[in-house]
GULUM-297844 format. One record per residue (C-alpha): x, y, z; residue number from 1. Coordinates in steps of 0.1 Angstrom, whole numbers, plus 5000, padded with zeros to 4 digits. Layout:
<sites>
+------+------+------+-----+
!    u !    v !    w ! pos !
+------+------+------+-----+
!    X !    Y !    Z ! NUM !
...
+------+------+------+-----+
</sites>
This chain:
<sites>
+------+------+------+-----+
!    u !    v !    w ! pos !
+------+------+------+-----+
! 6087 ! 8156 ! 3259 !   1 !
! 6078 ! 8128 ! 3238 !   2 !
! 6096 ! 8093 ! 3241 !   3 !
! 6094 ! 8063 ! 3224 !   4 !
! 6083 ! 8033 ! 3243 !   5 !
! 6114 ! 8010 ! 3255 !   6 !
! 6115 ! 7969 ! 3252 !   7 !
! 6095 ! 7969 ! 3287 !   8 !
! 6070 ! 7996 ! 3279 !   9 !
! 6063 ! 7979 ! 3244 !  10 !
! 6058 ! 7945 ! 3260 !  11 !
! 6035 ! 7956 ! 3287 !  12 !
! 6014 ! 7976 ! 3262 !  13 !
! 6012 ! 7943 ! 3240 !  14 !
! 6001 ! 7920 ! 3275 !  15 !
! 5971 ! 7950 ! 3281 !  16 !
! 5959 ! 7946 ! 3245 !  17 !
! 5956 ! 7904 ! 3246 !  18 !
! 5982 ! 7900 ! 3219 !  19 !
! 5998 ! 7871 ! 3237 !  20 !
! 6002 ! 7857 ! 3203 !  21 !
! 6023 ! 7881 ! 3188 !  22 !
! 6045 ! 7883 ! 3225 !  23 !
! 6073 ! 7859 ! 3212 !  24 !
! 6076 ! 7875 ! 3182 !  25 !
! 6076 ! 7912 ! 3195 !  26 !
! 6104 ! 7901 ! 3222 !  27 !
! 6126 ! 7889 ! 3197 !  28 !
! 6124 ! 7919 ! 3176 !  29 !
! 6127 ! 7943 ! 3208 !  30 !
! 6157 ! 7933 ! 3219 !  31 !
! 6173 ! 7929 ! 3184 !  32 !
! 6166 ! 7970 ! 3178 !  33 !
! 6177 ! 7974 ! 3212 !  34 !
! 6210 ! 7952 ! 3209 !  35 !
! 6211 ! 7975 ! 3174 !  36 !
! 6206 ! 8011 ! 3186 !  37 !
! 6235 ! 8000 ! 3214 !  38 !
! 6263 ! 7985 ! 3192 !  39 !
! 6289 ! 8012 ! 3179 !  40 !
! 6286 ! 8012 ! 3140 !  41 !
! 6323 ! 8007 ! 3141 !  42 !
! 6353 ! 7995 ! 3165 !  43 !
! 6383 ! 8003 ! 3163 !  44 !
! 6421 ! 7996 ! 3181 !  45 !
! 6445 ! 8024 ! 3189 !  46 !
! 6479 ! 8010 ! 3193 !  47 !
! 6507 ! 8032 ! 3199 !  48 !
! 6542 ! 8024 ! 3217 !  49 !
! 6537 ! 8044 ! 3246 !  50 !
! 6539 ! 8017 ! 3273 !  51 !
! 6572 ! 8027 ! 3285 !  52 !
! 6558 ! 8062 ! 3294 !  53 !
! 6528 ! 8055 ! 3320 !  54 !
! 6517 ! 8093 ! 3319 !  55 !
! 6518 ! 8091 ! 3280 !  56 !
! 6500 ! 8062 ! 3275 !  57 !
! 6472 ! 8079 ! 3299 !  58 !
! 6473 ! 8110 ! 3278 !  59 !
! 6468 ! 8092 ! 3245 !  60 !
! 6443 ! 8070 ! 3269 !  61 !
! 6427 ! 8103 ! 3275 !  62 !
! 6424 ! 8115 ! 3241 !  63 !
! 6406 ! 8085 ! 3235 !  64 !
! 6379 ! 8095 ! 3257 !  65 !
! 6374 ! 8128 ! 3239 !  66 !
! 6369 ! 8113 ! 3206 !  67 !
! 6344 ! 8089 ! 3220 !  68 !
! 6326 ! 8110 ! 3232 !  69 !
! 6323 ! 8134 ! 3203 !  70 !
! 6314 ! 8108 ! 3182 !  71 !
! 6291 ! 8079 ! 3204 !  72 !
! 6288 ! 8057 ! 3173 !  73 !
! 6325 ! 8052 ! 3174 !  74 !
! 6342 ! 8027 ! 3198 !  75 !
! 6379 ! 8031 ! 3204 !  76 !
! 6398 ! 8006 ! 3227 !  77 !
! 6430 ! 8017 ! 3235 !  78 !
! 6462 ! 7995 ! 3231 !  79 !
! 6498 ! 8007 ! 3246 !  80 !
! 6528 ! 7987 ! 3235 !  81 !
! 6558 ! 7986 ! 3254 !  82 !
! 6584 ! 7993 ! 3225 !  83 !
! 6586 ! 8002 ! 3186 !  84 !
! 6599 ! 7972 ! 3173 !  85 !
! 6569 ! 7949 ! 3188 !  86 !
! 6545 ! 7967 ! 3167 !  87 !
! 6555 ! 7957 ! 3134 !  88 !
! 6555 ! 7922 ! 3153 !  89 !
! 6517 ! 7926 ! 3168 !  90 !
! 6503 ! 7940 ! 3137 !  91 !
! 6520 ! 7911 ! 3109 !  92 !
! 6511 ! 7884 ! 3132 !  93 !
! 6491 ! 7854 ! 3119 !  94 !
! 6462 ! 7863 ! 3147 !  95 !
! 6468 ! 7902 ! 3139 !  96 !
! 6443 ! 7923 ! 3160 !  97 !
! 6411 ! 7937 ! 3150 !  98 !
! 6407 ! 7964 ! 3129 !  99 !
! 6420 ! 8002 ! 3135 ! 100 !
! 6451 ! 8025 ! 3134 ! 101 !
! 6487 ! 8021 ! 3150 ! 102 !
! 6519 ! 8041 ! 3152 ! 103 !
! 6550 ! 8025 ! 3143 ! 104 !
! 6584 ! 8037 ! 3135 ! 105 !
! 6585 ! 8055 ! 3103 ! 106 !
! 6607 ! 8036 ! 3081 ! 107 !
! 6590 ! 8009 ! 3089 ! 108 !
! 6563 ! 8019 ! 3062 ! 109 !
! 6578 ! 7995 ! 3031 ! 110 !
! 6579 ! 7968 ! 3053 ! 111 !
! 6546 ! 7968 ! 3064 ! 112 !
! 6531 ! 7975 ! 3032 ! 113 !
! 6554 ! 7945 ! 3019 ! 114 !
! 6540 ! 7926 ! 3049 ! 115 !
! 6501 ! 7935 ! 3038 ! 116 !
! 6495 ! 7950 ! 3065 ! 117 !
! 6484 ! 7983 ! 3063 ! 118 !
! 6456 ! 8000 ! 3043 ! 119 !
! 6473 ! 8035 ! 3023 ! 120 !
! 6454 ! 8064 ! 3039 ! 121 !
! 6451 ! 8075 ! 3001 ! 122 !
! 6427 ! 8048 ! 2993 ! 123 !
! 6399 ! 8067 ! 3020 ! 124 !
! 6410 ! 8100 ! 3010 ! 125 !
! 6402 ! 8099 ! 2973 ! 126 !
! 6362 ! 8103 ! 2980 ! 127 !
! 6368 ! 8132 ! 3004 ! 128 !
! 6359 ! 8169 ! 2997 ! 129 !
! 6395 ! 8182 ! 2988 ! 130 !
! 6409 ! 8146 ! 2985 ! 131 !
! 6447 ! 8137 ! 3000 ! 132 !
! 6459 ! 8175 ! 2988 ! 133 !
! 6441 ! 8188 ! 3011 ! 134 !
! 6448 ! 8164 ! 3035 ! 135 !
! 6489 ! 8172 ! 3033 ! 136 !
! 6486 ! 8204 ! 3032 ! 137 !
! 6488 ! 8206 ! 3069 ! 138 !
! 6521 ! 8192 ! 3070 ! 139 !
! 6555 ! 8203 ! 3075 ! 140 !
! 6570 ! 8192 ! 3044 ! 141 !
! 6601 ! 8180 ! 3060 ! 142 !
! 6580 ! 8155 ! 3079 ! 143 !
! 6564 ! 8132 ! 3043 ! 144 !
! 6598 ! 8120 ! 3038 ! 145 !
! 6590 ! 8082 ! 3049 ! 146 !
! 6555 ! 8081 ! 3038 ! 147 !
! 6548 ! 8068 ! 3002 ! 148 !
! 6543 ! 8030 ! 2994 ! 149 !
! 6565 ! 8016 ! 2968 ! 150 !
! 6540 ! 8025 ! 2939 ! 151 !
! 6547 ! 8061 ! 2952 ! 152 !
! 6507 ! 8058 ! 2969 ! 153 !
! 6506 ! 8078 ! 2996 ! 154 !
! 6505 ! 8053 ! 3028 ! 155 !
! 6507 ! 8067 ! 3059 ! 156 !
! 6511 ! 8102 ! 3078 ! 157 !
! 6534 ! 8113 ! 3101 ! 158 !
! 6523 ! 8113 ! 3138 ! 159 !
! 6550 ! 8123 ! 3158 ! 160 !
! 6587 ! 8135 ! 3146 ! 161 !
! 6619 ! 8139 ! 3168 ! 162 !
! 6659 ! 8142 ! 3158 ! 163 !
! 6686 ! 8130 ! 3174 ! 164 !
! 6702 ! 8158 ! 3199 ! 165 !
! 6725 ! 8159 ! 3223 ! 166 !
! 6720 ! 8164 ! 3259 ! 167 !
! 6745 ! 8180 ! 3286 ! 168 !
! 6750 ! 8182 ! 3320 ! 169 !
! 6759 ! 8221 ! 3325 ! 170 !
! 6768 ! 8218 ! 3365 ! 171 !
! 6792 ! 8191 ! 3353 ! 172 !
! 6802 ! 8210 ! 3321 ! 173 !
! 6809 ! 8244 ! 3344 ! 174 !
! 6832 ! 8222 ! 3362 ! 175 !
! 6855 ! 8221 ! 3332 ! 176 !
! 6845 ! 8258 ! 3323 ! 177 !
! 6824 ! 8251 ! 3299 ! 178 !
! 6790 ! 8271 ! 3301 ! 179 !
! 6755 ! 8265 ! 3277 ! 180 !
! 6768 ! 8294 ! 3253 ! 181 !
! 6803 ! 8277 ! 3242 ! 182 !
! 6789 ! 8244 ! 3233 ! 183 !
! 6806 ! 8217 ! 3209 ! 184 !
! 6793 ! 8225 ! 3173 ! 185 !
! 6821 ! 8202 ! 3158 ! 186 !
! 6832 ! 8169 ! 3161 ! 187 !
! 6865 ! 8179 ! 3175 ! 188 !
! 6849 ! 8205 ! 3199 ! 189 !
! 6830 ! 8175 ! 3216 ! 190 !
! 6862 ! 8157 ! 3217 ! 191 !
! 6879 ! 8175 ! 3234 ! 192 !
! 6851 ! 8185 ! 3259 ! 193 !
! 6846 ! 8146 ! 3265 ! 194 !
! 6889 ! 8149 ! 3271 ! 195 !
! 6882 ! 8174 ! 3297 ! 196 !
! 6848 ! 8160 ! 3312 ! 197 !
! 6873 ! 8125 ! 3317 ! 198 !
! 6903 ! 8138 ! 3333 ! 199 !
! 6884 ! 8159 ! 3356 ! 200 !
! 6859 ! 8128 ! 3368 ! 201 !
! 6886 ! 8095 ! 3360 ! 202 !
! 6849 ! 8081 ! 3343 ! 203 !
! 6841 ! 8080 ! 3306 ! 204 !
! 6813 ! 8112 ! 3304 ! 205 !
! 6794 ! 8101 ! 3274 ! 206 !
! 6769 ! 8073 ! 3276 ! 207 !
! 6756 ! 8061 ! 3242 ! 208 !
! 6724 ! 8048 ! 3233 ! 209 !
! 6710 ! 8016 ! 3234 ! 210 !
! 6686 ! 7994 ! 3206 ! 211 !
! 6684 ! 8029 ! 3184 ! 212 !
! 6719 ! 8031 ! 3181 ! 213 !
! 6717 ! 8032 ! 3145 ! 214 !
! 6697 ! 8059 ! 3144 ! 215 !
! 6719 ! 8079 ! 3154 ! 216 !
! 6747 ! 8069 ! 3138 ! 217 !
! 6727 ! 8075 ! 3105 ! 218 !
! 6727 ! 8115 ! 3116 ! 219 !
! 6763 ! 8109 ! 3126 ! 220 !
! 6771 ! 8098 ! 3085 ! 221 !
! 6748 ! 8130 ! 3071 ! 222 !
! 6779 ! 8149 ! 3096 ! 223 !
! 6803 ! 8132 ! 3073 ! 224 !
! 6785 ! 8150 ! 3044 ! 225 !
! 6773 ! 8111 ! 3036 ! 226 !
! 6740 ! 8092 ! 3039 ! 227 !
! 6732 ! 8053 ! 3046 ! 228 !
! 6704 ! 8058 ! 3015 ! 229 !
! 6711 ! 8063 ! 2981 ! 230 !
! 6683 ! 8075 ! 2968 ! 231 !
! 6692 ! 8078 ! 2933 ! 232 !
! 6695 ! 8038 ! 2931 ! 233 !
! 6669 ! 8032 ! 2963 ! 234 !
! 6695 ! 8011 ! 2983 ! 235 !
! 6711 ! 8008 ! 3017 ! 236 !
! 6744 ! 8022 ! 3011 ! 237 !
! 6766 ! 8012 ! 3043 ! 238 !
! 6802 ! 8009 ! 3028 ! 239 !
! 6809 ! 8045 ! 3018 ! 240 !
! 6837 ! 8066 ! 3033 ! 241 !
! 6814 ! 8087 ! 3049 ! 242 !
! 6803 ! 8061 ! 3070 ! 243 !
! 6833 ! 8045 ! 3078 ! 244 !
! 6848 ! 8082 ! 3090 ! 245 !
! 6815 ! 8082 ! 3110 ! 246 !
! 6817 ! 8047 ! 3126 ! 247 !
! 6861 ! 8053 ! 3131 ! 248 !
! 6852 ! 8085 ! 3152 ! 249 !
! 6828 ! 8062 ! 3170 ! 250 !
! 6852 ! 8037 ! 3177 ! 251 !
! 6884 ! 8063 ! 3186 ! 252 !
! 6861 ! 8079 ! 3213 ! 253 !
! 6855 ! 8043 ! 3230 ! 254 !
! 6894 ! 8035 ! 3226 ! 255 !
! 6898 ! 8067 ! 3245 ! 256 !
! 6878 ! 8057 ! 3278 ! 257 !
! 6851 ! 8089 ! 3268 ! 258 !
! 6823 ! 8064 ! 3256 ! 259 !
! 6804 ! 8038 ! 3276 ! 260 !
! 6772 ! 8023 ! 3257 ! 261 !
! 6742 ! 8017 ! 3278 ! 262 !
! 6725 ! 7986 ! 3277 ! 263 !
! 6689 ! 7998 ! 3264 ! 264 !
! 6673 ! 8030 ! 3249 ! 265 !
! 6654 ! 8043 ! 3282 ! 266 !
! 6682 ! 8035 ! 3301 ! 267 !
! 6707 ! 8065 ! 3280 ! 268 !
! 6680 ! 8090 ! 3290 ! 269 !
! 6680 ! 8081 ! 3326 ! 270 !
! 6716 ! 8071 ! 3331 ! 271 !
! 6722 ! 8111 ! 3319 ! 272 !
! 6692 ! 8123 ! 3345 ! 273 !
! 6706 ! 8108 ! 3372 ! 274 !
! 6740 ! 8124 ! 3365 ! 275 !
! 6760 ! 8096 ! 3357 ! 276 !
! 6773 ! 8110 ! 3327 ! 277 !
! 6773 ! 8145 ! 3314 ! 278 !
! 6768 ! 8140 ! 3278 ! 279 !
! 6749 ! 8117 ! 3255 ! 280 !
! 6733 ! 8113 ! 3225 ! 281 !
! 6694 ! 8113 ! 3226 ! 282 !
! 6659 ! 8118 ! 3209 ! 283 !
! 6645 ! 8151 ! 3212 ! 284 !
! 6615 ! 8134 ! 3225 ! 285 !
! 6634 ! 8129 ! 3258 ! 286 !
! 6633 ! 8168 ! 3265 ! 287 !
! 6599 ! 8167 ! 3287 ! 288 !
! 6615 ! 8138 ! 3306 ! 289 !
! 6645 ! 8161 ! 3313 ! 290 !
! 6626 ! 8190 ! 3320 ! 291 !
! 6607 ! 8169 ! 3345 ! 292 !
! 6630 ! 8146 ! 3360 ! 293 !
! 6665 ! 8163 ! 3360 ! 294 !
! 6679 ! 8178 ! 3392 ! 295 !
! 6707 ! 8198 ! 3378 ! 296 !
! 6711 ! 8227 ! 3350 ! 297 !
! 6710 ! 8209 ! 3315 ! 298 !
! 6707 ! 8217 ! 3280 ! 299 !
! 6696 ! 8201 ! 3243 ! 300 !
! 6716 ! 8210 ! 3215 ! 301 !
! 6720 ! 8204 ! 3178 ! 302 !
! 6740 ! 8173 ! 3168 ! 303 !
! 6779 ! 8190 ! 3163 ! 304 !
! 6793 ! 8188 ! 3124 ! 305 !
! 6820 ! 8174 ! 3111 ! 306 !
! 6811 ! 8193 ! 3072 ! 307 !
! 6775 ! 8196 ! 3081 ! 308 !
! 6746 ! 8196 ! 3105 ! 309 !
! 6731 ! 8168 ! 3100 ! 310 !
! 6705 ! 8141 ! 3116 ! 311 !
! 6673 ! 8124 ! 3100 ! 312 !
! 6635 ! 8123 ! 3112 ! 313 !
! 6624 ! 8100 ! 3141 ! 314 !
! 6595 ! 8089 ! 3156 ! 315 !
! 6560 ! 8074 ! 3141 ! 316 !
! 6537 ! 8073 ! 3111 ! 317 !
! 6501 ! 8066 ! 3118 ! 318 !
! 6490 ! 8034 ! 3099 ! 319 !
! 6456 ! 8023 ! 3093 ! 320 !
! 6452 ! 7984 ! 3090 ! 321 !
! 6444 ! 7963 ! 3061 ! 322 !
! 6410 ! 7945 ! 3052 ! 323 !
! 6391 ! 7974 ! 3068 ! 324 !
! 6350 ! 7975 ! 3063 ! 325 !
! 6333 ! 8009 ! 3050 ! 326 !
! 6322 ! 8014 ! 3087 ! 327 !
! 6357 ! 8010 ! 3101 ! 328 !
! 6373 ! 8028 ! 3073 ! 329 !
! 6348 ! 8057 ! 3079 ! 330 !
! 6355 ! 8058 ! 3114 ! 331 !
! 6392 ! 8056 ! 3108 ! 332 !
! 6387 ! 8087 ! 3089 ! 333 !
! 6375 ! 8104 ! 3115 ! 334 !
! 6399 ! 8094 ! 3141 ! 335 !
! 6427 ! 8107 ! 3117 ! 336 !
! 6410 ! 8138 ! 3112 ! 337 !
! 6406 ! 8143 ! 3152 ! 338 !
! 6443 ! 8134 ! 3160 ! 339 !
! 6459 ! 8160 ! 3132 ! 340 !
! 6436 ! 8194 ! 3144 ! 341 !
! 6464 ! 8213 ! 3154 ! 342 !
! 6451 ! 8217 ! 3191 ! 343 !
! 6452 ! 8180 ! 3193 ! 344 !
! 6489 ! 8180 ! 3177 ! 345 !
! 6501 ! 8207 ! 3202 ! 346 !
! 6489 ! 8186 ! 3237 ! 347 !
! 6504 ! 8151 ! 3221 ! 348 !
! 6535 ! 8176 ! 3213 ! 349 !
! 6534 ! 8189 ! 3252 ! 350 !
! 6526 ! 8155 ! 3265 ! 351 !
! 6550 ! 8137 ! 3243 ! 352 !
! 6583 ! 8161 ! 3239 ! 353 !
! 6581 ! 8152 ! 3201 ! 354 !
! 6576 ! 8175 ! 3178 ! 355 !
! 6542 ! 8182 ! 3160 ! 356 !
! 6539 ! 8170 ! 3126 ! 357 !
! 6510 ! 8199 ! 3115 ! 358 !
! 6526 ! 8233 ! 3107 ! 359 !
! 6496 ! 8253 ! 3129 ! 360 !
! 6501 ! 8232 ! 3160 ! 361 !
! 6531 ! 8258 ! 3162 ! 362 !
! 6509 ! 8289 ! 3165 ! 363 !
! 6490 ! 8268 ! 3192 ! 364 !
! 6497 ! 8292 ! 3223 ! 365 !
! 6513 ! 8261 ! 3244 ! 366 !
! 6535 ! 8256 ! 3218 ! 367 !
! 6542 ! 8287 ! 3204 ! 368 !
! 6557 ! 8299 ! 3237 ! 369 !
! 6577 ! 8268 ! 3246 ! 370 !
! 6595 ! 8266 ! 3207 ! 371 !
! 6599 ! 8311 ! 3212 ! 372 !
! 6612 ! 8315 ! 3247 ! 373 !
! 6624 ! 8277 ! 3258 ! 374 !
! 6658 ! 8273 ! 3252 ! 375 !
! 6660 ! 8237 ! 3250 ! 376 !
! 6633 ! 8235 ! 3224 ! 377 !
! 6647 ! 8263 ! 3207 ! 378 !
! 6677 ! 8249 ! 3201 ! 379 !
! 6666 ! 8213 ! 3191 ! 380 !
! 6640 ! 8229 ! 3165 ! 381 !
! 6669 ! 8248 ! 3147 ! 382 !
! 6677 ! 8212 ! 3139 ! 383 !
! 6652 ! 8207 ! 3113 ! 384 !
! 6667 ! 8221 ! 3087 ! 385 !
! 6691 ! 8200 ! 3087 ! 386 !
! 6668 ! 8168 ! 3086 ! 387 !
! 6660 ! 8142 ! 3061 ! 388 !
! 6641 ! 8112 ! 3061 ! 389 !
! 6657 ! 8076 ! 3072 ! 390 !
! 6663 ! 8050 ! 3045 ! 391 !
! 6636 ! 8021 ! 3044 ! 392 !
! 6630 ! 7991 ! 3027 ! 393 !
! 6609 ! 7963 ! 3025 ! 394 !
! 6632 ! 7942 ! 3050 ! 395 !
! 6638 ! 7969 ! 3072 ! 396 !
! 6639 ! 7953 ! 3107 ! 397 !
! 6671 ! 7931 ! 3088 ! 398 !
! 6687 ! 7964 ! 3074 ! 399 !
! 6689 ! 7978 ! 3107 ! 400 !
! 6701 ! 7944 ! 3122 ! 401 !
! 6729 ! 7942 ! 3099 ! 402 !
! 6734 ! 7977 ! 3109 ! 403 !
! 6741 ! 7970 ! 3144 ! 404 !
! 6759 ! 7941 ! 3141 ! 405 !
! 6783 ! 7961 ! 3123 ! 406 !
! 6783 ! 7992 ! 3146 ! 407 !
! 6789 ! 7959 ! 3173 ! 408 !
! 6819 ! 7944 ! 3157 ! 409 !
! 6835 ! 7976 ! 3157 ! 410 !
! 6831 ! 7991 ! 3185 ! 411 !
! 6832 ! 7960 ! 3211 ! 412 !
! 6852 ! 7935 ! 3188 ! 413 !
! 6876 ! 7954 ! 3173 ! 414 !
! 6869 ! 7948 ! 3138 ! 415 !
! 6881 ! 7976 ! 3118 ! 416 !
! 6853 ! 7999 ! 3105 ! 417 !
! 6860 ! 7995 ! 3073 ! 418 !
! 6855 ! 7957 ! 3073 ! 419 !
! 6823 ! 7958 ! 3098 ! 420 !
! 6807 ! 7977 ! 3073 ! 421 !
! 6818 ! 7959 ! 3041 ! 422 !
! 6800 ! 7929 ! 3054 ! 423 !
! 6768 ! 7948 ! 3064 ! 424 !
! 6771 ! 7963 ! 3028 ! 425 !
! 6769 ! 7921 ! 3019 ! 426 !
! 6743 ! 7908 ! 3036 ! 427 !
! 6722 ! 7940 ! 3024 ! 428 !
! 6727 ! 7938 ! 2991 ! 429 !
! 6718 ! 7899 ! 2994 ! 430 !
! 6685 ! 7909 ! 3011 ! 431 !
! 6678 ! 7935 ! 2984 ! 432 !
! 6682 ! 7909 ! 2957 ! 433 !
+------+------+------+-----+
</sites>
């Protein structure tokens, strides 16, 4: 086989022939083409907030890998975050990082278009064969819900989707006779189980999630028959009756010794695996961790009503950065296009516990026998019919503050419900102005 002459071959040649005039020359261009032919024509950052999860961030660390080296022109360094919050945080900074994609939390999309800080993924669709409908058509429909800029441009896919569920104990629950086929479906029915679960133990039985908290008491408001969004006017909407009946239920179940709040997200999750408390409110994304980690029979279940299932979407959108270059946006392309084949969906759905955002990852044959004949991801996927998108808005990191600090003032101040959220409802509608 024929092979090009390399930098050393080309100068030796050159030394034999007495062109020691032209040596300097020929070096400098040598090891230009070489420098050339060995850059990547683009780099790119993957940042996703997997840095909680060490065997998650090595899958995605993985995947990575496989991408690479599919496409050698392509570098691809890999950038784990410890929590959701600090990517919004990393990627608006004054020093933002270099160019590429990154989850973040998926009502965070107005914010960081507000921000500049994304590129839409419209703008590189537009020159593809089949163009952005194309591109959607893969989705599950349920899933675009937090993905349109403001000027209704379409920013940013979902990468990963979960709902709030709700996670129980069964050896604890058979205790009080309660067994995985008479689970709470209303808010009473939980009620009194918690009742039971605390006379039984003396201890409160339901721990309650840390930071997301308002997540899920935006699912809790949708049980009320009530939403935090209005859509029809595009505001936060935290004063309605709905939500005070949500955050009064809340706040009786605390008064009654049957809720204890944990002090962060990851600690709910474990605090329930290592049995301290039979019941608690959770992401569906947790149910790999259980099914790994838990030493006693449990079970995931659909949120309970009060007039209707309810809950709203979790989990990420995949952003692409602003200022890209055509290389980088190219690349980018191709990254996306890797990430959303359904066999890629279906091992970041196994890896991950969240749910795959591309319909045919389901018919994937990991997939389709855990969501046919696992119970746990069974019942959770029942939930999506009863799942809307979150509210966003262009200050959404101060919508959810206010959020909490009402939730706060209720439930550890006293402060009737009612008032809590009249003043969130104020400094809202003064960040909206």
């Amino acid at each position: 086989m024929n092979r090009r002459p390399g930098c050393r071959g080309l100068l030796r040649m050159a030394f034999i022939i007495g062109k020691m005039r032209v040596l300097p020359g020929l070096v400098a261009l040598c090891f230009a083409v070489s420098a050339a032919l060995a850059a990547p024509m683009a780099e790119l950052e993957f940042s996703v907030p997997s840095g909680a999860t060490t065997e998650v961030s090595r899958f995605y660390y993985q995947l990575v890998q496989e991408f690479e080296a599919a496409n050698p022109g392509i570098k691809i360094s890999f950038r784990p975050l410890t929590d959701w919050d600090e990517v919004v945080r990393v990627v608006s900074a004054p020093d933002r990082p270099k160019a590429g994609v990154f989850v973040a939390e998926a009502s965070e999309t107005l914010e960081l278009e507000q921000r500049r800080a994304i590129t839409p993924v419209e703008d590189l669709l537009t020159s593809e064969p089949g163009g952005l409908k194309d591109f959607l058509a893969a989705f599950i429909p349920e899933f675009l819900g937090n993905s349109l800029c403001a000027d209704k441009t379409f920013c940013s896919p979902p990468f990963i989707r979960s709902t709030p569920v709700v996670y129980y104990n069964l050896d604890q629950l058979k205790d009080v006779g309660i067994d995985k086929d008479h689970l709470p479906t209303t808010w009473d029915e939980l009620e009194s189980l918690l009742s039971r679960l605390r006379e039984h133990s003396g201890k409160p039985p339901f721990v309650f999630g840390g930071d997301w908290y308002d997540y899920l008491f935006e699912a809790t408001v949708h049980q009320a028959g009530g939403s935090l969004f209005d859509r029809e006017h595009n505001r936060f909407a935290y004063d309605t009756p709905q939500a005070v009946e949500a955050l009064r239920f809340w706040k009786g179940l605390k008064d009654k010794g049957l809720l204890v709040r944990a002090t962060n997200w990851k600690a709910t999750l474990n605090s329930f695996l290592a049995g301290l408390y039979p019941v608690t409110f959770y992401t569906s994304g947790g149910i790999e961790s259980a099914r790994a980690q838990s030493r006693f029979a449990w079970m995931a279940d659909m949120l309970p009503r009060r007039r209707a299932y309810g809950a709203t979407a979790g989990g990420g959108n995949l952003y692409l950065t602003a200022r890209l270059d055509e290389g980088e946006r190219k690349a980018a392309l191709l990254l996306l296009r890797f990430l959303y084949t359904p066999s890629v969906q279906a091992r970041i759905s196994q890896a991950s516990g969240f749910f795959p955002v591309v319909a045919a990852a389901f018919d994937e044959p990991q997939l389709k026998e855990r969501y046919t004949t696992d119970e746990p991801f069974v019942r959770v996927r029942r939930q999506l019919g009863y799942t809307g998108p979150r509210g966003m808005s262009t200050d959404n990191l101060q919508m959810r503050k206010a959020l909490k600090t009402a939730i706060d003032r209720c439930l550890d101040d006293n402060v009737p419900a009612e008032t809590a959220l009249r003043d969130a409802q104020g400094v809202v509608d003064h960040l909206g102005k």
